[in-house]
C-alpha positions as CSV (number, residue, x, y, z in Angstrom):
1,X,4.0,5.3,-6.2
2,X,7.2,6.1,-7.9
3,X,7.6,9.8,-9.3
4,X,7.0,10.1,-13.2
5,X,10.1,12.4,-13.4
6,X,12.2,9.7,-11.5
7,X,12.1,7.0,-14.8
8,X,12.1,10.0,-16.9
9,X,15.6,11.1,-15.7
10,X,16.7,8.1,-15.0
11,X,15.1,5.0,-16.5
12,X,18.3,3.0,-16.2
13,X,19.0,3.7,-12.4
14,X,15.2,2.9,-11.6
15,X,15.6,-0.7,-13.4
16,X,18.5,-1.5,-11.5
17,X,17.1,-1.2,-8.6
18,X,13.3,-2.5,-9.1
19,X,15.4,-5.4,-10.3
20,X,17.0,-5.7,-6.7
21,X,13.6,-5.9,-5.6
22,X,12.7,-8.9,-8.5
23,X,10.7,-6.3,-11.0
24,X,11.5,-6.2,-14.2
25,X,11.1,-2.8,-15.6
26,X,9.7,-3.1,-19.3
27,X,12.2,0.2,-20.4
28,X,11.4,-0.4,-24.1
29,X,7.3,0.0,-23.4
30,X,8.4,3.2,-21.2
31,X,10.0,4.4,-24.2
32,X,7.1,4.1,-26.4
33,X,4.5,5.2,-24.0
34,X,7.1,8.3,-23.6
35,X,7.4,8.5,-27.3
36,X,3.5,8.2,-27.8
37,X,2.7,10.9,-24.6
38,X,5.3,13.6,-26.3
39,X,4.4,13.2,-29.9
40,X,0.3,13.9,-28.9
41,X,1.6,16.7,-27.1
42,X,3.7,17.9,-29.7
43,X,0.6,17.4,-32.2
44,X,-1.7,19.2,-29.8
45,X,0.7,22.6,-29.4
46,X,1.1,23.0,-33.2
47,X,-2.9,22.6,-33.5
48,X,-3.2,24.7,-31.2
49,X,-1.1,27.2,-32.7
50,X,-2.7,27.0,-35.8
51,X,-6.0,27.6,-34.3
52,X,-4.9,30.6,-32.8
53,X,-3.9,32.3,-36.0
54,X,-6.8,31.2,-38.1
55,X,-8.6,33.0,-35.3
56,X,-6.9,36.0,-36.2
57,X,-7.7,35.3,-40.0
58,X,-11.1,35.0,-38.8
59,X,-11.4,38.0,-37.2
60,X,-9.8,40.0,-39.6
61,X,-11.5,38.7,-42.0
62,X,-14.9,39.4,-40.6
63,X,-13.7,42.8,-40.0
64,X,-12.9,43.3,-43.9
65,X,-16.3,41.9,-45.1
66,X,-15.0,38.8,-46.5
67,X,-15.9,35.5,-46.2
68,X,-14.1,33.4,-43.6
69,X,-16.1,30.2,-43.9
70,X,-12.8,27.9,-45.0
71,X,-10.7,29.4,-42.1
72,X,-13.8,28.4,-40.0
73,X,-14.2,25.2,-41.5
74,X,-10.5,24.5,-40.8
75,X,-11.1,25.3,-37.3
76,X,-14.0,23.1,-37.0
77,X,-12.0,20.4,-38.1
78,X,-9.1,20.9,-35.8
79,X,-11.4,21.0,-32.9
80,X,-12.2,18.0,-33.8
81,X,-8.5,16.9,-33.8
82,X,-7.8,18.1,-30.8
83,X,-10.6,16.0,-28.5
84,X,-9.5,13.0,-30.0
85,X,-5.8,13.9,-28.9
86,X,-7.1,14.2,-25.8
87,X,-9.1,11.6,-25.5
88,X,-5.6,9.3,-26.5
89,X,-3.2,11.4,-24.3
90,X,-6.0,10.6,-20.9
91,X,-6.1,6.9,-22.3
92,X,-2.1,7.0,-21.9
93,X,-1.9,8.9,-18.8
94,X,-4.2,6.5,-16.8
95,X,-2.7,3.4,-18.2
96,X,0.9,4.9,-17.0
97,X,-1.2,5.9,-13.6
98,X,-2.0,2.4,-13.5
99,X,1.7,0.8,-14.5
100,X,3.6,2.9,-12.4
101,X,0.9,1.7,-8.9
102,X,2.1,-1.7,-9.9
103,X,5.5,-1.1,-9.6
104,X,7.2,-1.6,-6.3
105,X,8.8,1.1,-4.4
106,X,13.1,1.7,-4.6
107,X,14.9,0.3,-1.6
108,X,16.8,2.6,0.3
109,X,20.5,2.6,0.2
110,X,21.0,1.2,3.0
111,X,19.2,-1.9,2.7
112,X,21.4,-4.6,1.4
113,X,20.9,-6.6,-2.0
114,X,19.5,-10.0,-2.1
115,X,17.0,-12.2,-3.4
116,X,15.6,-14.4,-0.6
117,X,15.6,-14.4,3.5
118,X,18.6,-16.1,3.7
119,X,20.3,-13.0,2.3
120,X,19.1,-11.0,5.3
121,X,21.5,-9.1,8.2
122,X,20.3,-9.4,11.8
123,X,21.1,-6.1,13.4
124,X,20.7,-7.3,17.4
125,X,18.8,-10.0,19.6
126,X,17.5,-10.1,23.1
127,X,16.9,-12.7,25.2
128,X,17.9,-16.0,24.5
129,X,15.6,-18.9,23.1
130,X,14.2,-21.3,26.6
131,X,15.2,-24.7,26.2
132,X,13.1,-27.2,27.5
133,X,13.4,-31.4,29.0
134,X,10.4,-32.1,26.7
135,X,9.6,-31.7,23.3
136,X,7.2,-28.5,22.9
137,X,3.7,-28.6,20.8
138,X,2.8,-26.1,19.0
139,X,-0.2,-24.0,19.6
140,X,-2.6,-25.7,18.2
141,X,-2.4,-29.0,19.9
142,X,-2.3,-27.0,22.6
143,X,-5.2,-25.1,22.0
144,X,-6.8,-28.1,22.0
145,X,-5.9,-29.6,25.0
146,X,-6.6,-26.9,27.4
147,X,-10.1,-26.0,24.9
148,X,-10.5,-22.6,23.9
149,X,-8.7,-22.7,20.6
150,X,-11.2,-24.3,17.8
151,X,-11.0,-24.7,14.1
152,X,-13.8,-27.2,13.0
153,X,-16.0,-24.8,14.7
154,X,-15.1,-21.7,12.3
155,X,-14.7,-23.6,9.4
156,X,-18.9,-24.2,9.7
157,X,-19.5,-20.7,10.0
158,X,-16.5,-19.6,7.4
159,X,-14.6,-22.1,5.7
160,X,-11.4,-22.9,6.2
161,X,-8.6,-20.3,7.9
162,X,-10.9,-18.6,10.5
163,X,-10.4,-19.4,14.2
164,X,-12.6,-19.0,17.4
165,X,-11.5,-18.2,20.8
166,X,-13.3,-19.2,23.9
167,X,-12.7,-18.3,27.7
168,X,-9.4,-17.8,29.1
169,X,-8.0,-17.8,25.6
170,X,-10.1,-15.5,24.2
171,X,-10.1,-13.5,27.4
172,X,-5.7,-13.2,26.9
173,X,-6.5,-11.8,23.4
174,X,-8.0,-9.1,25.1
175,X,-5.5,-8.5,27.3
176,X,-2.8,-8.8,24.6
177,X,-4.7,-6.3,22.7
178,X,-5.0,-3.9,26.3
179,X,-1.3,-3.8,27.1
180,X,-0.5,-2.9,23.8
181,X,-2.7,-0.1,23.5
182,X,-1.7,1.6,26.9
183,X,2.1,0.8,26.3
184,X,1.7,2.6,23.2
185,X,-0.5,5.8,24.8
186,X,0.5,5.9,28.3
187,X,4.4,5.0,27.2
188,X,5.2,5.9,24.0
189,X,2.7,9.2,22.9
190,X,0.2,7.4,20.8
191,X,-3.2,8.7,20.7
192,X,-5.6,5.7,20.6
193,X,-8.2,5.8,17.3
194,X,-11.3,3.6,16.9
195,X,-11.3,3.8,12.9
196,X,-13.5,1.5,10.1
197,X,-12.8,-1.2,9.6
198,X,-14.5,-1.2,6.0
199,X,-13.1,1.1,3.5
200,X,-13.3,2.8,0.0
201,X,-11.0,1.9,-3.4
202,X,-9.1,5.6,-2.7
203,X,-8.6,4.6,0.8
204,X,-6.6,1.7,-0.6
205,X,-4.7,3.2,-3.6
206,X,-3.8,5.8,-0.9
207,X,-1.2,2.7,1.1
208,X,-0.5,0.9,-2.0
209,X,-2.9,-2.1,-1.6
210,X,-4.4,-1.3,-5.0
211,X,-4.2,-2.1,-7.6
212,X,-1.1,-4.4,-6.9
213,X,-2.6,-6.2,-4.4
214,X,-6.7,-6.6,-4.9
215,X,-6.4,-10.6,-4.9
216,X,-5.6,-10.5,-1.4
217,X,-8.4,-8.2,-0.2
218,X,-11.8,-9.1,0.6
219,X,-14.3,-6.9,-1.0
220,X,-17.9,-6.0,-0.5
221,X,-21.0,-4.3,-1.6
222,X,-23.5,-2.6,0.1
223,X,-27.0,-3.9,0.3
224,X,-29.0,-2.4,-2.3
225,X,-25.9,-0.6,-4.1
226,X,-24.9,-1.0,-7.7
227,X,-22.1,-4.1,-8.0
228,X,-19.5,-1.7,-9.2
229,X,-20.0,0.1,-5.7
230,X,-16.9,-2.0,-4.3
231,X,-15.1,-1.2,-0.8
232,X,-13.3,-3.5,0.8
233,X,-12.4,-5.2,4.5
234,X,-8.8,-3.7,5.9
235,X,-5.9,-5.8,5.6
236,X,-4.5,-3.8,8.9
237,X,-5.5,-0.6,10.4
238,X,-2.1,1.5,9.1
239,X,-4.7,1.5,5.9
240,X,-7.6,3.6,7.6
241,X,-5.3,5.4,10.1
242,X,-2.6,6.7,7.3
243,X,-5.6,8.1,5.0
244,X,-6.6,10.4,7.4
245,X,-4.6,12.7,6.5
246,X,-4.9,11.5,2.1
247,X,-5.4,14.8,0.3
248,X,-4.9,17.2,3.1
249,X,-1.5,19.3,3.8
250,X,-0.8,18.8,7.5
251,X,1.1,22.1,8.9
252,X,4.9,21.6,10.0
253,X,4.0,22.6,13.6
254,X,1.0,19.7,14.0
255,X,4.0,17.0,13.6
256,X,4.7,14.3,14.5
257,X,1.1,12.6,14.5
258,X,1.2,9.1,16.0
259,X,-2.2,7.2,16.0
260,X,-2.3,3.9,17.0
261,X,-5.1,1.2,16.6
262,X,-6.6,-2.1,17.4
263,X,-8.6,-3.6,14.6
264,X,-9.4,-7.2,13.1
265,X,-7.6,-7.3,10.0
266,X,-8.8,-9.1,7.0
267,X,-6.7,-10.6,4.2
268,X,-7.8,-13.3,1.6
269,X,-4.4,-14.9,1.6
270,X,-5.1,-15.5,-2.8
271,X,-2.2,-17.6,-4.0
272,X,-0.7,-20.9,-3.0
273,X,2.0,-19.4,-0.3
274,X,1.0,-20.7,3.3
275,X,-1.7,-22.4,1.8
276,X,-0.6,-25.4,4.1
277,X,0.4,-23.7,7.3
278,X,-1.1,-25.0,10.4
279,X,-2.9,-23.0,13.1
280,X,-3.0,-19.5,13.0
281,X,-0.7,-18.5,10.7
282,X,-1.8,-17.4,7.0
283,X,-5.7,-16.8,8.7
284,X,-8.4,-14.6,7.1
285,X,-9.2,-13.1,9.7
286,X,-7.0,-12.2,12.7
287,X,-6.5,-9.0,14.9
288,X,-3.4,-6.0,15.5
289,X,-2.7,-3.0,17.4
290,X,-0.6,-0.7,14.6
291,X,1.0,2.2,15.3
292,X,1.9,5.3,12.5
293,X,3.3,8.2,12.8
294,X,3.3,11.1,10.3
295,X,6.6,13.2,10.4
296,X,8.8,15.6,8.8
297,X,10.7,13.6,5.9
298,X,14.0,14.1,7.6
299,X,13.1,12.2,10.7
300,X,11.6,9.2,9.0
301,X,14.7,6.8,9.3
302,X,15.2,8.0,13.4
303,X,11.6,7.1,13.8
304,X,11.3,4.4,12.3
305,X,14.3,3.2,14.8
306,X,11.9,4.6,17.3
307,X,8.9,2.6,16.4
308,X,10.8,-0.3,15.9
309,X,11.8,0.2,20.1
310,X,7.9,0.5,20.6
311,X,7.2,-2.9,19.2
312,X,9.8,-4.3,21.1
313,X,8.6,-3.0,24.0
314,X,6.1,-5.0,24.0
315,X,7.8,-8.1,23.6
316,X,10.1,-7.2,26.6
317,X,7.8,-6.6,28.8
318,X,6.5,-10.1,27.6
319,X,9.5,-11.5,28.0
320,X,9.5,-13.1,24.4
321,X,13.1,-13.6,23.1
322,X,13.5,-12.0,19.3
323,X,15.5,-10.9,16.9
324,X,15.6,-7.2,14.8
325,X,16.5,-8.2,11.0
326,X,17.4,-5.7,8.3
327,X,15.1,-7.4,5.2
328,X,17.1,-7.6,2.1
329,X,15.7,-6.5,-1.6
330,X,14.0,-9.6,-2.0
331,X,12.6,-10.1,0.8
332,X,10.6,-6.8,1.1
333,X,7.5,-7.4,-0.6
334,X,6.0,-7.3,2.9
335,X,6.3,-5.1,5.8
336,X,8.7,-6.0,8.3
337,X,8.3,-8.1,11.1
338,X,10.0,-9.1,14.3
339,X,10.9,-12.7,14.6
């Protein structure tokens, strides 16, 4: 979430560069919320100022023998005053809470301007592309021919965009899933978590899911539990391994913390992007080893180089050709991915 004293200082900077990112920061509503947040405040100090010194009226008052019942009535009345300012200035706060979750985060510097995939910079390759005498089918003819791989099966038990693996297939997930994990803890330093897979709303807000992105989650209720009881399936396990330390302070010396994970992940895909992909792209349901790591600020760009190696580890060793792309501004609505 971007830093309240960020717009406040400078509003016009922040625009720019949300725009680069295709948000369109509403300045003038900032402006009035600002306008409405100071002037309650302002309100609030000079009623609170006048309380104090009818206090002191009061007192002295009291200590004379006189009547003080219009001071006290006046003090009454601005106690009155002053909960309803409050009640307005916590119906402000939350709804700026709420606007500033939904904004995206600033790109760094480094990452260049543009508005679509075209626009970004590929920063190295390895391996080359094979070529092949034939023309190649995709995976899920594939699938189908050797058996294994099976759609019309899952869509009876889920609907559409679920798969099912059987034998060999299902038995090279799992090994997919095993050389990734000891790469990353036997290789690379990871320690290896087993984390839940359902989670709580906090647990969410915490890695930005919510509330910019509820429509894509799947959410559900406990058996027996009020409806408004809501937690939710993980999209990917940096969620549940990145709130484990929310709300705690995690002494210098204890860095870096790097946790990995295997998990299914679970995303409702809402919206009419990839809504005709084939196969097993744009699924429900669909599993990933994730690494994070928890460092000092001023190592995050050299480890996120370092991380970056880790994933491509993996692809080396499985001798998959690829490419390492820089994502322009607007193409970052997503994490970044290998291709």
């Amino acid at each position: 979430m971007l830093d309240i004293q960020l717009l406040r200082k400078d509003l016009a900077s922040v625009a720019v560069r949300l725009r680069d990112r295709g948000y369109v920061l509403d300045t003038e509503k900032f402006h009035r919320v600002e306008a409405d947040r100071k002037a309650i405040q302002t309100r609030t100090q000079e009623l609170q100022a006048r309380r104090n010194a009818l206090s002191r009226e009061i007192g002295a008052a009291k200590s004379r023998g006189e009547d003080a019942s219009a001071p006290m009535a006046e003090v009454g009345a601005i106690g009155d005053e002053l909960n309803a300012l409050e009640r307005q200035l916590a119906d402000i706060q939350s709804g700026l809470h709420d606007w500033l979750l939904a904004m995206p985060n600033l790109a760094h510097a480094s990452v260049p301007v543009g508005s679509s995939e075209a626009d970004n910079v590929e920063v190295r390759r390895w391996g080359a592309p094979r070529s092949f005498d034939f023309e190649p089918r995709d995976h899920v003819d594939i699938g189908a021919a050797v058996g294994g791989l099976e759609f019309a099966s899952s869509a009876k038990l889920s609907g559409a965009r679920f798969y099912t693996l059987r034998g060999p297939i299902a038995r090279l997930h799992r090994a997919l899933a095993q050389l990734m994990l000891d790469t990353h803890t036997t290789e690379h330093g990871y320690a290896e978590c087993y984390v839940p897979y359902i989670v709580n709303a906090e647990t969410l807000t915490g890695t930005g899911q919510l509330p910019k992105f509820e429509d894509d989650l799947f959410r559900v209720v406990k058996g027996g539990a009020p409806d408004e009881t809501r937690m939710y399936l993980i999209p990917t396990a940096e969620v549940s391994l990145t709130n484990l330390i929310r709300d705690e302070i995690v002494p210098g010396e204890k860095l870096p913390l790097k946790l990995t994970a295997h998990t299914p992940c679970f995303r409702s895909e809402a919206g009419s992007y990839g809504k005709d992909t084939r196969g097993m792209i744009r699924v429900h349901q669909f599993d990933k080893v994730e690494m994070v790591q928890i460092v000092h600020p001023d190592r995050s760009y050299d480890v996120l180089e370092e991380m970056t190696g880790h994933a491509e580890r993996i692809l080396q060793k499985l001798e998959l050709p690829y490419r390492v792309m820089t994502l322009c501004t607007g193409d970052t609505a997503e994490p970044a991915n290998l291709s």
